[in-house]
N, C-alpha and C positions, 0 to 999 in steps of 0.2 A: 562820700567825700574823701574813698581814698586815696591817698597821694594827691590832693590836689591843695596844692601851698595855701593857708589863711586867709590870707589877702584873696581871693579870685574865687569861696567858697561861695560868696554870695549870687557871685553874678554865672557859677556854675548853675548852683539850683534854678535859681528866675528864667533861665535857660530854657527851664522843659514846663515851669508856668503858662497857663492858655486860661484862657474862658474870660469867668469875673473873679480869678486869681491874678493873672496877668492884669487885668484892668485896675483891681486893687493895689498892685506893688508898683504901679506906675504914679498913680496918685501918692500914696504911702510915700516913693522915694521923691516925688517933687516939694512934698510937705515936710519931710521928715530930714531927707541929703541919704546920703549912702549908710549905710547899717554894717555894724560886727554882725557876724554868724551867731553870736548869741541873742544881740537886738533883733535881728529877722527871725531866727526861731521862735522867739517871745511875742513877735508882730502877728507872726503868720498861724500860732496858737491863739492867741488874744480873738484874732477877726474869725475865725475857721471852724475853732474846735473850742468855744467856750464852754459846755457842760461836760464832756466827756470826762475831765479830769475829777472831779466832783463827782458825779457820776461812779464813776470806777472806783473811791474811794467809799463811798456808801455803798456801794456792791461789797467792797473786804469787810466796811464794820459789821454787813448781814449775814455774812458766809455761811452758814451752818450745815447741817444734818443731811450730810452724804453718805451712803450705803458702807466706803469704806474709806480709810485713810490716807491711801493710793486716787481717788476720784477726788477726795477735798482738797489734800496737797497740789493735785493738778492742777483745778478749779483754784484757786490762793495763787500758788505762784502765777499762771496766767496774770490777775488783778494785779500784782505785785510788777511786771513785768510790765502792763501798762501804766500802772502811776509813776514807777519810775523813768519813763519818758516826761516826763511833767516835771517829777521833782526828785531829783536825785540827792536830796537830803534827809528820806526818809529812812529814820533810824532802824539798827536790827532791832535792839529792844524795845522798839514799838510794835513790829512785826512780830518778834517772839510770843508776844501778850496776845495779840489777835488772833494770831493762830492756833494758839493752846483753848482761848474764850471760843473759838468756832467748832472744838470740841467736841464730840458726844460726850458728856456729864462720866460716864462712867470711864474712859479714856483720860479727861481730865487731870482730875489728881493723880496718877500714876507720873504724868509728864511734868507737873509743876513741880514738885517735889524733887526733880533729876535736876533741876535746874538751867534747860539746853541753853548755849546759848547763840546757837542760830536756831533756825525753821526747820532746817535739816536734820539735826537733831534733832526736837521736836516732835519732829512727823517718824523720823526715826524709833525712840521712843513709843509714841504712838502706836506705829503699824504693832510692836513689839506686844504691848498689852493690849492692841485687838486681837493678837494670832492666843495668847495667852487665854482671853476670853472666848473665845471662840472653840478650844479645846474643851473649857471647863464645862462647855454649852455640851458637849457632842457625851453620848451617851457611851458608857466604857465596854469596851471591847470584853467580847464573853467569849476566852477562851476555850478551846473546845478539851474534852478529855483524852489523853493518849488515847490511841486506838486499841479497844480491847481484844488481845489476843485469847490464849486458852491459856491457862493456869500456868507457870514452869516457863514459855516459848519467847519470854519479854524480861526474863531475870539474864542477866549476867552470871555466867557462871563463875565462880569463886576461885578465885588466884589459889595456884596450889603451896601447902605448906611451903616455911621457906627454906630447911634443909635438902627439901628435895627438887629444885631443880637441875 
């Protein structure tokens, strides 16, 4: 609907309507009279797409136990991205909560405790003490010994006194 003035968004969209979309907004505008762009959005959700919204919303409060923080954060925002086509009054600090609780336990409390307060930070946080845990997992490097020369061949030899250079 860019650039196309207020007034004349509706009857842009209905435009490229066919099937028993078109046969719907015909009946809808004889019953109903002409519609704001926010009444036909709301019309053509209500007839169209009744569970998706719901739907999508029970997918975030299940979200859990993806391999990495990078997959779940993608996975979330996705969801996040669809329900806010629905309802764009979905608060951050509702978000912030559900993405910390989607969580692997042991990520957790590292992120609640910082107190982010977007998702961004969050998952920020997050990736932070999965790379942390992920080190502490990894077994420590076994340095190997200088290479063994022959006795005298790996010493430095000794700065000369210092009156006599």
């Amino acid at each position: 609907m860019f650039q196309i003035p207020e007034r004349f968004q509706v009857t842009a969209a209905t435009m490229y309507l066919d099937g028993r979309a078109a046969h719907w907004f015909q009946a809808y505008k004889d019953s109903y009279g002409v519609l704001s762009w926010d009444q036909f959005q709301s019309a053509i959700l209500a007839e169209f797409d009744v569970t998706t919204h719901r739907d999508k919303i029970t997918e975030l409060l299940t979200l859990k136990k993806f391999d990495t923080v990078a997959e779940y954060k993608q996975s979330f925002e996705q969801l996040v991205y669809s329900i806010r086509l629905y309802d764009k009054t979905i608060s951050e600090p509702f978000l912030i909560s559900q993405f910390v609780l989607g969580l692997k336990e042991e990520l957790r409390a590292a992120v609640e405790i910082q107190l982010p307060d977007t998702v961004t930070k969050a998952a920020t946080l997050a990736a932070i003490q999965e790379g942390l845990l992920l080190r502490q997992k990894m077994p420590p490097h076994k340095f190997s010994s200088p290479i063994n020369l022959p006795a005298g061949k790996h010493d430095s030899p000794a700065p000369p006194p210092v009156g006599e250079l």
